[in-house]
C-alpha positions in Angstrom: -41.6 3.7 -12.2 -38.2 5.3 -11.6 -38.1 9.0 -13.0 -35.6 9.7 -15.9 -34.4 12.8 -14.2 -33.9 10.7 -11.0 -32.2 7.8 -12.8 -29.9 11.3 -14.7 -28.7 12.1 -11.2 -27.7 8.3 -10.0 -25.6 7.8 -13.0 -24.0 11.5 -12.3 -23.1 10.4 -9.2 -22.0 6.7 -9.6 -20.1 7.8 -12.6 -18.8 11.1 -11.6 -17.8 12.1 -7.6 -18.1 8.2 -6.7 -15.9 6.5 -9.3 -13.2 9.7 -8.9 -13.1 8.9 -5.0 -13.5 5.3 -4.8 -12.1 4.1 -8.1 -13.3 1.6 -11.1 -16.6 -0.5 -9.4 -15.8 -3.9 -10.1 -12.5 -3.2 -8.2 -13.8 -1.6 -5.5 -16.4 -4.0 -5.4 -14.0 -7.1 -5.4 -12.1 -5.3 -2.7 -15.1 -5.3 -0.5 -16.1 -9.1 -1.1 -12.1 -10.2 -0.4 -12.6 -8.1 2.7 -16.5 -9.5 3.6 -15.2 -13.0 2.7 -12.4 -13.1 5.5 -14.7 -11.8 7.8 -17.3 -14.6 7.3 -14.6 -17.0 7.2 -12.7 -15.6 10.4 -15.8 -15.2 12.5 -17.4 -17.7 15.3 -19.8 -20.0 13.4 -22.7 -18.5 13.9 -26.5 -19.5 11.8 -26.9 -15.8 11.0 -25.1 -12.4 10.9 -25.1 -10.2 14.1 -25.7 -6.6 14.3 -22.0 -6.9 15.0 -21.7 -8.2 11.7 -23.2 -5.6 9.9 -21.6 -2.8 11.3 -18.1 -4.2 10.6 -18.9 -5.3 7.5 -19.9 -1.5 6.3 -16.5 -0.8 8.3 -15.0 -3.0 5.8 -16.6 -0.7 3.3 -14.9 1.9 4.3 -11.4 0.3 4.3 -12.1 -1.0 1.1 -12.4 2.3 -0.5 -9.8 4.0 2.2 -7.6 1.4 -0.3 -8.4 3.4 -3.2 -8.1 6.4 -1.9 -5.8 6.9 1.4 -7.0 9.8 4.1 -10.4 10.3 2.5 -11.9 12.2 5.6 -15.7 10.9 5.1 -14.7 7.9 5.0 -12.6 8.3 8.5 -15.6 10.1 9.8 -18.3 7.0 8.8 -15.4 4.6 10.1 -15.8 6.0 13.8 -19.4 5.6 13.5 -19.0 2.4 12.1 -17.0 1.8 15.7 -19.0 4.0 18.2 -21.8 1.2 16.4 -19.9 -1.8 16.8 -19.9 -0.9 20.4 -23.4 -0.1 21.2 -24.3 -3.7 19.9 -21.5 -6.0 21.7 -23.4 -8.0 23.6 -22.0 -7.8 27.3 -22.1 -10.6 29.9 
């Protein structure tokens, strides 16, 4: 069983620091399915998602809530990892 002083320190966060950054959460989270959704639809058919996949999809993420709020430095910062990531797990011929 969660904790309630646990549980106190989610809703701090989601509803405090988080929502001040990254904005109201169903719009931030609408941004990131518009963004997920042309991925999916963009991609090469493929039966299941690629480590490729996942990483650009969390860069997606990022750019979703870069919308809300322009030149947030984390987010830069998890965006280059996000890359550096995306490289790593290219599959090369």
């Amino acid at each position: 069983m969660l904790s309630a002083p646990f549980l106190d320190k989610v809703k701090e966060i989601v509803s405090g620091p988080r929502e001040k950054e990254y904005g109201d959460k169903t719009a931030n989270h609408n941004r990131i399915a518009t963004l997920w959704n042309f991925w999916l639809q963009q991609r090469p058919q493929q039966e299941y998602l690629s480590a490729y996949d996942v990483a650009m999809m969390m860069l997606l993420v990022k750019i979703a809530r870069l919308m809300q709020t322009p030149g947030h430095q984390d987010s830069h910062i998890d965006i280059a990892g996000y890359v550096a990531i995306m490289e790593e797990v290219t599959p090369r011929g």
